[in-house]
C-alpha positions as CSV (number, residue, x, y, z in Angstrom):
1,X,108.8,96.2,90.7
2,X,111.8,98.0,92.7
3,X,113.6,96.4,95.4
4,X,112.4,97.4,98.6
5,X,113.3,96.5,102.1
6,X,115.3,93.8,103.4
7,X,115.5,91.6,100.8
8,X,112.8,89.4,102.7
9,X,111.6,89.6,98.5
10,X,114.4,87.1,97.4
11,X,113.9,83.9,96.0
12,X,115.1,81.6,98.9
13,X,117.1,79.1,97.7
14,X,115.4,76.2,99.3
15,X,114.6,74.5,96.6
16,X,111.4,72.7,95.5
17,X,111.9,69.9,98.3
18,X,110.8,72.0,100.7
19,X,107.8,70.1,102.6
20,X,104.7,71.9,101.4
21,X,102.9,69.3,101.8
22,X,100.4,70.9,104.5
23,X,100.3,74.1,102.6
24,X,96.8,75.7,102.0
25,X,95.9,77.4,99.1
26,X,94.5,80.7,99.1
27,X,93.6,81.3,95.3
28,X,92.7,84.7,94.0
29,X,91.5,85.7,90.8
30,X,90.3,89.2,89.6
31,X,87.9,89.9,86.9
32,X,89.4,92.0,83.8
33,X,92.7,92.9,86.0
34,X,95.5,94.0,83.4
35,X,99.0,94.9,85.6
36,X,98.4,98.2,86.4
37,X,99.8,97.4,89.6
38,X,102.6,99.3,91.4
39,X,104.9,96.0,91.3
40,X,104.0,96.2,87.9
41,X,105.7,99.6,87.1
42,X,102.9,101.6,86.9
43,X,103.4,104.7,88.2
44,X,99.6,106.2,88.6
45,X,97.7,103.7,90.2
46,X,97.7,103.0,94.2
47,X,97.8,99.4,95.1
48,X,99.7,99.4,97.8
49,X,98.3,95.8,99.3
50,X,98.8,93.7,96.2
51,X,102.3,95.3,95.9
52,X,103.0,94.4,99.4
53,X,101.7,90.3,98.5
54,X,104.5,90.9,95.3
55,X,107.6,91.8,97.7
56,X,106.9,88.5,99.1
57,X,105.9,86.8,96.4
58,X,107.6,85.4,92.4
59,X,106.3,88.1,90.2
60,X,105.9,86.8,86.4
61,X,106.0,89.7,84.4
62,X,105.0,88.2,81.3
63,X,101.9,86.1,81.8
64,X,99.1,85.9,79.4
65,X,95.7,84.0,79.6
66,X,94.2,81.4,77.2
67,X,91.2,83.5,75.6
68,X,90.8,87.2,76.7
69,X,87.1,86.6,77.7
70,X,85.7,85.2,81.0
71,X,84.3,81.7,80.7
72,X,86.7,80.6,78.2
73,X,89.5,81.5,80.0
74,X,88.1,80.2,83.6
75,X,87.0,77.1,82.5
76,X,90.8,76.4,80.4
77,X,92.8,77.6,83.7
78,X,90.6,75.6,86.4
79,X,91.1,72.8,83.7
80,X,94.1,72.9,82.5
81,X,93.1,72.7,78.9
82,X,93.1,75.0,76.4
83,X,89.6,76.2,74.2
84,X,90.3,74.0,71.7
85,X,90.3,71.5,74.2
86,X,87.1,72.4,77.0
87,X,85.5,73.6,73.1
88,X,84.4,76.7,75.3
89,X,84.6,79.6,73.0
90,X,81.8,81.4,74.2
91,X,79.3,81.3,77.1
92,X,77.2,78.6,76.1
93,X,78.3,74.8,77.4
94,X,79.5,73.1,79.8
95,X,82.6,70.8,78.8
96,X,81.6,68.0,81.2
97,X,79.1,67.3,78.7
98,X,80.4,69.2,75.5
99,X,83.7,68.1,75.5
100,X,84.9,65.5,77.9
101,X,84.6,65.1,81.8
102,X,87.6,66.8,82.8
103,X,88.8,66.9,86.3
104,X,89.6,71.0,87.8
105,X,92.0,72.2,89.8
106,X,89.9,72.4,93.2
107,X,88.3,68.4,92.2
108,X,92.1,67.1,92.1
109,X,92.9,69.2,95.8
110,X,89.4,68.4,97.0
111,X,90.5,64.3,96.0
112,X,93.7,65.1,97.9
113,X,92.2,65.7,100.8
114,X,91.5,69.5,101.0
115,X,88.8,71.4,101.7
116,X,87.4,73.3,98.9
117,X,85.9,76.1,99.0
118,X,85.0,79.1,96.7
119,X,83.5,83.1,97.4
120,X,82.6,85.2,94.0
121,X,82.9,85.1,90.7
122,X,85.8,81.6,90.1
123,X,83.7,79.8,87.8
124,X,81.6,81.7,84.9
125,X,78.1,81.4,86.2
126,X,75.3,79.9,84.4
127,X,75.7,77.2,81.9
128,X,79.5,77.3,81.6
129,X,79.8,75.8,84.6
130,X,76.5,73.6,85.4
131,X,74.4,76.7,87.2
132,X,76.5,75.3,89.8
133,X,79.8,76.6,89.6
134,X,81.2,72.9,89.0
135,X,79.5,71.5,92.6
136,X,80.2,69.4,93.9
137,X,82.7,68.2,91.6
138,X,84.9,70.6,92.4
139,X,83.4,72.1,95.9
140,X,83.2,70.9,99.3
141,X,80.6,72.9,100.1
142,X,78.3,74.9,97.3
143,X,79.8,78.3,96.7
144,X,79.2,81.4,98.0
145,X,77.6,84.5,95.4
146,X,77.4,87.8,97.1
147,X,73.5,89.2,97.5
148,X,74.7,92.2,96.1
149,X,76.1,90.7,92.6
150,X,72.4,91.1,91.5
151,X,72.3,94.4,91.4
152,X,75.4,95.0,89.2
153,X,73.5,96.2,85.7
154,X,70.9,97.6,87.7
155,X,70.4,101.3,87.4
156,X,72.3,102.6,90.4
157,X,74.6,105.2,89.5
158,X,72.9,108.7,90.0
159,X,73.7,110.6,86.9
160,X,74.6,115.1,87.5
161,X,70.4,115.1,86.8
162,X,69.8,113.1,90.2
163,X,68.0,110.1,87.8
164,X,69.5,106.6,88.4
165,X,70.9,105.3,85.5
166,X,73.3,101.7,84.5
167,X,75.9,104.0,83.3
168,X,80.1,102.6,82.5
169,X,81.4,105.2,85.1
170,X,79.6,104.5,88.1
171,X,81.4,105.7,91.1
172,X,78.8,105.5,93.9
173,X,77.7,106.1,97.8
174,X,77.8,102.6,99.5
175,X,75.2,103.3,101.7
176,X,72.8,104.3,99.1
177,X,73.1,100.7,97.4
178,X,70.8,98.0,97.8
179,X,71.5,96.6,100.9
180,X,74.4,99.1,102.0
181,X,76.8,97.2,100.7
182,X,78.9,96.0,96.9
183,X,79.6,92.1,95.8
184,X,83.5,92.4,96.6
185,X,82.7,93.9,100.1
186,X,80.3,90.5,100.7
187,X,83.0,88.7,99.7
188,X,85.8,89.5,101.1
189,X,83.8,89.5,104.5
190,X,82.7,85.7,103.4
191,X,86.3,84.9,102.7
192,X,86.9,86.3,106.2
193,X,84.5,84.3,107.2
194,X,85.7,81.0,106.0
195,X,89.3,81.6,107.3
196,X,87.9,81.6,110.7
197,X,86.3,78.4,110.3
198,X,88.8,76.3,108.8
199,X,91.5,77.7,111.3
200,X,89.4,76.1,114.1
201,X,88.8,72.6,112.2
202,X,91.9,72.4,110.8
203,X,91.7,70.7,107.8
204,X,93.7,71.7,104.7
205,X,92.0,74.2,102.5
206,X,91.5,75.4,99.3
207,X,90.1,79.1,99.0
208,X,89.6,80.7,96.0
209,X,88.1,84.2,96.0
210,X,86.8,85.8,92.6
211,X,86.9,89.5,93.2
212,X,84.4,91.1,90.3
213,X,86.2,94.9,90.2
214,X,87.1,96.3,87.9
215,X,84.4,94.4,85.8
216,X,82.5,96.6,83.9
217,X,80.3,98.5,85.2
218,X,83.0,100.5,87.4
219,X,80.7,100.8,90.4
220,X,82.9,101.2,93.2
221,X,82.9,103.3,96.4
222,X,83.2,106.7,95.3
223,X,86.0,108.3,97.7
224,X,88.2,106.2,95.3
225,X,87.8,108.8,92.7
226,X,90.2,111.3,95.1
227,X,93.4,109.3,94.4
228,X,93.0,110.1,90.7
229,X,92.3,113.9,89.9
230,X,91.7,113.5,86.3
231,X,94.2,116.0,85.2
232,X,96.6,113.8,85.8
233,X,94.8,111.1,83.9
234,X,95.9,110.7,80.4
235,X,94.4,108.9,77.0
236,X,96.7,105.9,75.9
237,X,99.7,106.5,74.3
238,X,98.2,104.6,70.9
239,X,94.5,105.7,71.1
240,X,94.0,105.7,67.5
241,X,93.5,102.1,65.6
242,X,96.2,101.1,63.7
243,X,96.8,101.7,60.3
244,X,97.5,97.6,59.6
245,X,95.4,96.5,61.8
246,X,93.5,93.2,60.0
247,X,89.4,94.3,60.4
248,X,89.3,90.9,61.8
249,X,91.5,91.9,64.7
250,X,89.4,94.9,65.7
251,X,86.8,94.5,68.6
252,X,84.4,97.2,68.3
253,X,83.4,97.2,72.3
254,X,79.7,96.5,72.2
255,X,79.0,95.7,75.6
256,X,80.3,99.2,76.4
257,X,78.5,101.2,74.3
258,X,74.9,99.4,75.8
259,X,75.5,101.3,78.7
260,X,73.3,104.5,79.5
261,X,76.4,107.3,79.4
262,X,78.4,105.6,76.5
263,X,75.1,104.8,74.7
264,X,74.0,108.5,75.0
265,X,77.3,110.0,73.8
266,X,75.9,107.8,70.0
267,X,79.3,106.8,68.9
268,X,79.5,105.4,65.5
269,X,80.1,101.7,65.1
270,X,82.7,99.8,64.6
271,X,85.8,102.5,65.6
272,X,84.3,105.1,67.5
273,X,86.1,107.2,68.7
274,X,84.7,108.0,72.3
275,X,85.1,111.7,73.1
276,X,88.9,112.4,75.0
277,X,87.3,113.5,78.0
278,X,85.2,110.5,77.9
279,X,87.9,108.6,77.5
280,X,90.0,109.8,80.9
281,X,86.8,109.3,82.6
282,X,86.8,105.8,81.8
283,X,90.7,105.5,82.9
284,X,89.8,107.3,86.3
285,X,87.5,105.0,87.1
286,X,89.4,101.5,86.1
287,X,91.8,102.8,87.9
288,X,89.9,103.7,90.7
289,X,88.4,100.5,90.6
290,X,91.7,98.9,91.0
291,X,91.9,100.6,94.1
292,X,89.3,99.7,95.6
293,X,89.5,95.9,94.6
294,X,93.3,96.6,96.3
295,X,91.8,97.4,99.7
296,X,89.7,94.2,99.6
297,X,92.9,92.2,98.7
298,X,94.5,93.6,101.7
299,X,91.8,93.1,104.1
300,X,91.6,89.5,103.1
301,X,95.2,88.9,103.4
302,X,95.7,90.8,106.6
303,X,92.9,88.0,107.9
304,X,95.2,85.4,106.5
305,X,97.8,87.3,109.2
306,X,95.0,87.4,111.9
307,X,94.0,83.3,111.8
308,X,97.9,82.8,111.4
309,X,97.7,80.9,108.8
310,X,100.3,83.4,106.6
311,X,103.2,80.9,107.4
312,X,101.6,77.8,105.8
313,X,99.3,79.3,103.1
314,X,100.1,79.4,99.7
315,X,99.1,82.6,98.2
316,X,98.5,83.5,94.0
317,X,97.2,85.8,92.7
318,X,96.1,86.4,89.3
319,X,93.1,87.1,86.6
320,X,90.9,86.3,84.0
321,X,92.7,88.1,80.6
322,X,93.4,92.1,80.7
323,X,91.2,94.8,79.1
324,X,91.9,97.6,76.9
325,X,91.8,101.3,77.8
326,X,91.7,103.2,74.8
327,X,95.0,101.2,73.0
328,X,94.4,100.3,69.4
329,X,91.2,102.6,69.6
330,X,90.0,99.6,71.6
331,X,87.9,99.5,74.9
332,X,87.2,96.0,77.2
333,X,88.8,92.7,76.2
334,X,87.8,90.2,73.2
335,X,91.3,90.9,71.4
336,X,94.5,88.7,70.8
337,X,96.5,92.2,72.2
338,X,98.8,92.4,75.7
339,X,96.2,94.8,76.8
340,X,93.8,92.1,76.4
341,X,95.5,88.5,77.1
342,X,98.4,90.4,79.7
343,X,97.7,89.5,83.4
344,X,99.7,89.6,86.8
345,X,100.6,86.5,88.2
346,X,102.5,86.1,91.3
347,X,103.0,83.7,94.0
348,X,103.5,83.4,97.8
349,X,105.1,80.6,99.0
350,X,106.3,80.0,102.6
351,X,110.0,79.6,102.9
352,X,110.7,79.3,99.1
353,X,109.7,83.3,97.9
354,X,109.6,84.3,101.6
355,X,111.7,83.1,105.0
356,X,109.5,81.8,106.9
357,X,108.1,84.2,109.8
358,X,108.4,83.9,113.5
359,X,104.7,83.0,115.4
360,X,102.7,85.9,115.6
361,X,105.2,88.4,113.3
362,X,102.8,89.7,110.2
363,X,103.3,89.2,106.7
364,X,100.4,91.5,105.3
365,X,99.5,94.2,107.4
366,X,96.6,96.4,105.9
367,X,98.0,98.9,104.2
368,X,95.5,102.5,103.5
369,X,96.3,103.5,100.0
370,X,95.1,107.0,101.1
371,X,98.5,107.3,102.6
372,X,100.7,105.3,101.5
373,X,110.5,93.8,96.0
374,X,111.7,90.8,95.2
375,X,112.2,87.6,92.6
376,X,110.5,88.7,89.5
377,X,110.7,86.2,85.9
378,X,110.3,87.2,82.5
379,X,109.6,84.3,81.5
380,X,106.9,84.2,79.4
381,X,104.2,82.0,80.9
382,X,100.2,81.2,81.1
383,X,97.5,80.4,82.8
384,X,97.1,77.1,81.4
385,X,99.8,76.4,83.6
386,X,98.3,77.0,87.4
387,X,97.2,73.5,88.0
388,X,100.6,71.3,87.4
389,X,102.5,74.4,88.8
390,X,100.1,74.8,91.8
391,X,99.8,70.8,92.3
392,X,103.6,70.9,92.5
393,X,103.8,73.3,95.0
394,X,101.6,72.0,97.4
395,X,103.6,68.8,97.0
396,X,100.9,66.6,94.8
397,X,101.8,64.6,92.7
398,X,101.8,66.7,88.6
399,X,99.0,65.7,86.6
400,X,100.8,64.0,83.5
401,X,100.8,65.8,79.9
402,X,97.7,65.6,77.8
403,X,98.2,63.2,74.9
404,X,97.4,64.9,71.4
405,X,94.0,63.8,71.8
406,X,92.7,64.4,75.1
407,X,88.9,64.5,75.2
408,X,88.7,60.9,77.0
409,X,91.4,61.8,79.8
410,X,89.8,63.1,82.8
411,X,93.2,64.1,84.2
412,X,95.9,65.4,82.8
413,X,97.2,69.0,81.7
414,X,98.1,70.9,79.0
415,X,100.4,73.2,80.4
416,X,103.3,72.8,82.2
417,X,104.8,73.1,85.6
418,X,106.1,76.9,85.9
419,X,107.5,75.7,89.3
420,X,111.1,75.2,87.9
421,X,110.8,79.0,87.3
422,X,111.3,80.0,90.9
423,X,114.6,79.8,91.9
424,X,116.3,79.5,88.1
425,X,118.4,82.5,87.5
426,X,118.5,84.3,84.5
427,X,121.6,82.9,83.4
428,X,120.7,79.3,83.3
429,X,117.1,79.9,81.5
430,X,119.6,81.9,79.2
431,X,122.0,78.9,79.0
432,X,118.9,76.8,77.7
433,X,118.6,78.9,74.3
434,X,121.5,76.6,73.1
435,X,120.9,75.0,69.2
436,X,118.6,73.4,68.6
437,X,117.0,71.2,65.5
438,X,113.5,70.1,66.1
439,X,111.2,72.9,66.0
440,X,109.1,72.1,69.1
441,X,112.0,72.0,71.2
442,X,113.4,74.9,70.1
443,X,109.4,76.2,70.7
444,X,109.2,75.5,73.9
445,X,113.2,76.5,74.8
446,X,111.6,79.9,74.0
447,X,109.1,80.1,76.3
448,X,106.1,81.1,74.5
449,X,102.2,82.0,75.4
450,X,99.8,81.2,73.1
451,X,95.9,83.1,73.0
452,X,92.9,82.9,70.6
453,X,89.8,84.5,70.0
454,X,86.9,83.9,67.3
455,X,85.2,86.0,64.6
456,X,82.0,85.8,63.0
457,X,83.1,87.0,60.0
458,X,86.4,89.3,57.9
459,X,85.2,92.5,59.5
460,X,83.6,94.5,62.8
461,X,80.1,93.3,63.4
462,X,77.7,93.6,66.1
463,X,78.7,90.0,67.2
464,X,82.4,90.1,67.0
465,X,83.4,90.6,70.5
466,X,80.9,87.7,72.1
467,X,80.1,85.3,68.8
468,X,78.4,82.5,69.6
469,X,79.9,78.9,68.5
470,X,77.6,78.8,65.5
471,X,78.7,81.8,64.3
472,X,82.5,81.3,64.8
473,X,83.8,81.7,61.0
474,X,87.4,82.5,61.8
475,X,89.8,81.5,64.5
476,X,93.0,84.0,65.6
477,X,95.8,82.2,66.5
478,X,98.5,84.0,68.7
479,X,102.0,83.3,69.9
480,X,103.7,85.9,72.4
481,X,107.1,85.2,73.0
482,X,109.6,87.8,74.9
483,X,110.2,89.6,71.1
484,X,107.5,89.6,69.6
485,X,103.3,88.7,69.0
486,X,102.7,86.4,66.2
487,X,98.9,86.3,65.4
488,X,97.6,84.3,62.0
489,X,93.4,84.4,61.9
490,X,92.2,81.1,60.0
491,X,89.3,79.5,58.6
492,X,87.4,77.7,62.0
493,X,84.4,75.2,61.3
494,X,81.9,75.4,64.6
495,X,80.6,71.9,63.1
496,X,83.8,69.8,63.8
497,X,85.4,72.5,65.4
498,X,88.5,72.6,63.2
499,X,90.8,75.5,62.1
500,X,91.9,75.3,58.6
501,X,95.4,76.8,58.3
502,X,95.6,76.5,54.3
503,X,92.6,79.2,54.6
504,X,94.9,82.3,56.1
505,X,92.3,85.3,56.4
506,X,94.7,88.1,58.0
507,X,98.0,88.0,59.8
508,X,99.6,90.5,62.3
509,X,103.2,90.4,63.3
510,X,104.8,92.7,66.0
511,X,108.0,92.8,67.2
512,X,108.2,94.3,70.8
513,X,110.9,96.0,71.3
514,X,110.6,98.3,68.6
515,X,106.8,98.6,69.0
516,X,105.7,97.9,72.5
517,X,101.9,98.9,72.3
518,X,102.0,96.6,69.2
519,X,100.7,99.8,66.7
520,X,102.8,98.3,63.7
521,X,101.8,95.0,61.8
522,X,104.8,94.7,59.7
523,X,103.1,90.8,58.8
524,X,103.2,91.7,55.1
525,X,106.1,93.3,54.7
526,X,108.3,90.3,56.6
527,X,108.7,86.4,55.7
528,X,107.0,84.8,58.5
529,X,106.8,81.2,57.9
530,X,109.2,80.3,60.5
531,X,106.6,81.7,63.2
532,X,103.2,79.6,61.2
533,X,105.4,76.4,61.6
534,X,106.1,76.9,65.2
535,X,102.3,77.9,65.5
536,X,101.4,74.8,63.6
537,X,103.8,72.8,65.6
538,X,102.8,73.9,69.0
539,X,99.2,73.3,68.2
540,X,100.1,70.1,67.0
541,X,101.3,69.5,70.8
């Protein structure tokens, strides 16, 4: 992100003993969001509201989430515990009852005395979460699911033949939809809602919207589609699946291709390719999507301006895991790739990333992206972490570390506070790469992400993106740090749940800045047992 403005953008160096301790929370998390973001670098895309949150915000560059699929990685970030720990590999249980009672994020604020309350898509519907999104463990009040959300596979994207059809692309005419009106639209006005309310009873809150764009299918408003003439839409710079890719790393994209317009196109299965023309039509329209989900983002925070509750409202903003647009030969998530487990993560704080504003004075105006920076970390962090971080900001006390064996702790965490991040220059994180000789230290000295995702068996099948538990065969293990991707795919037993790491199916090794898009596994042409120990050693932890 560049620089822009006064500098408002710049960590303040207030410290962490700032009182926070009547901050709200306003929690946002997008479904399928990579960073293509202005504040990200991206040069294409129009997101002119998010980038405005990010010049008043601590950008981290390098965050990564848990499991690049939705439930999994919901259930391990409002938990703080990693699959292996909530056992949540797929869709299908709900770790209160599969794994252990674990407090969430919004039960441990709600116990503290805030007002929880949650609009859209936080928690994976159905059984992942109860049928009940967690309440009322973790709700004050039972959530709110826009009307419209039913009608997302439903055949309302009129095809050049004027038929309805449940196509990929789907850019549409609001007005024409049932009810006049799209999910993110309901919620954001819900959202709005809610503000209002809790400005006049003033009790602490915790909000947390779950905006569904860009989702597959991308159905959004179809004047969207103007800020991206697709000549200027491009394939991905690595559309072609790599020549070392491990079968077992490859997701063939099967929920895409049971969509009417991919579906009709008859693509061969596992690696494609889609058409090129196709494929810029699908880039058009994620981005497009982006955009629209932007404009939602900035009416809900210019509310936050309206109620006045900017100057005492936490902000973050984040999502689920990334999703592939053509890299690797790839499309949607279900990978252990950046596209796939990359997502933005930033924070607003009051008076830490911002100085606090004068009554009255804005911090988000709504910004039109049809016309129309501050602290940033590399550190590498993850999602795992937004409970202790977001407990310490708010001034709670930090739920303690998870012993080894954690299924019989309701509360405790297995990340860690990224808190210390926010005012640490580079230099001193630098300072902290010193010698080291125990392996975890030296681990977790450099800042590491770790991701997984199951396979049902050594090579593409129907089931590989989604397999259920009793399918699971083999596990992928991977370790980002700021230099490379580590990934080692293992024997996994669904029985015990147990990863055998003396049965090695398939390895990938990548080393970033030589290959960025991560196109060259040089895993068997390099000595890599100094990255299994410090996978074995973190998992160990």
């Amino acid at each position: 992100c560049s620089v822009r403005g006064s500098g408002r953008g710049r960590l303040h160096q207030t410290g962490l003993s700032l009182n926070r301790n009547h901050m709200n929370i306003l929690f946002i998390v997008v479904d399928d969001l990579r960073p293509v973001l202005g504040c990200y670098g991206d040069k294409l895309v129009k997101s002119p509201n998010i980038d405005q949150l990010a010049s008043h915000s601590i950008v981290f560059s390098s965050a990564y989430a848990q499991q690049a699929v939705c439930a999994p990685s919901r259930v391990s970030f409002l938990t703080g515990r990693r699959p292996d720990t909530t056992r949540l590999y797929d869709f299908y249980s709900y770790w209160r009852v599969h794994a252990g009672n674990y407090s969430t994020m919004p039960q441990y604020f709600k116990e503290n005395g805030y007002m929880t309350l949650s609009v859209g898509k936080v928690f994976h519907p159905g059984v992942s979460s109860n049928y009940s999104d967690d309440y009322p463990y973790s709700w004050s009040i039972p959530p709110f699911h826009p009307s419209a959300e039913k009608y997302e596979n439903y055949k309302t994207c009129r095809g050049k033949d004027g038929k309805l059809y449940a196509n990929l692309v789907c850019p549409v005419d609001v007005t024409e939809m049932p009810g006049g009106t799209l999910p993110d639209i309901q919620s954001t006005e819900e959202a709005i809602r809610l503000l209002n309310a809790v400005k006049t009873n003033k009790q602490k809150f915790f909000l947390a919207v779950g905006y569904h764009k860009p989702h597959i299918p991308l159905r959004y408003p179809q004047e969207f589609l103007k800020l991206y003439p697709l000549e200027n839409i491009t394939l991905a710079p690595d559309p072609w699946v790599p020549e070392k890719l491990p079968s077992v790393a490859y997701n063939p994209w099967t929920d895409i291709r049971q969509r009417d317009d991919v579906e009709a196109l008859n693509v061969s299965f596992p690696y494609g390719p889609l058409p090129d023309d196709f494929q810029r039509q699908i880039r058009q329209s994620y981005y497009a999507a982006v955009s629209y989900l932007d404009t939602q983002v900035g009416l809900l925070l210019n509310a936050l301006d309206d109620v006045g509750l900017s100057n005492n409202t936490i902000v973050v903003f984040t999502a689920d895991h990334g999703w592939s647009l053509g890299e690797h030969g790839e499309w949607a998530k279900y990978s252990n790739f950046d596209v796939a487990t990359r997502v933005p993560l930033m924070f607003y704080v009051p008076g830490m990333t911002t100085s606090s504003v004068n009554q009255g004075e804005r911090v988000f105006p709504y910004l039109d992206p049809f016309s129309h920076i501050l602290g940033q970390s590399k550190k590498v962090v993850e999602l795992v972490s937004l409970f202790p971080t977001l407990a310490e900001l708010a001034g709670l006390q930090v739920p303690p570390a998870c012993p080894e064996t954690s299924f019989h702790v309701a509360l405790c965490t297995e990340g860690a506070s990224i808190a210390r991040y926010f005012n640490a220059s580079e230099e001193k994180v630098e300072e902290e790469k010193g010698g080291c000789d125990d392996a975890y230290r030296c681990f977790h000295e450099e800042s590491v992400a770790l991701s997984q995702y199951p396979r049902p068996a050594d090579t593409p099948q129907w089931n590989s993106d989604k397999p259920k538990l009793k399918d699971i065969r083999i596990m992928g293990y991977s370790m980002r740090a700021v230099d490379y991707r580590y990934t080692v795919w293992v024997g996994f037993n669904p029985n015990n749940f147990s990863a055998d790491f003396e049965d090695v199916h398939a390895g990938e090794l990548y080393m970033v800045e030589t290959d960025p898009n991560q196109d060259y596994n040089i895993y068997n042409n390099t000595s890599h047992g100094v990255f299994f120990k410090k996978i074995l050693g973190f998992l160990k932890h």
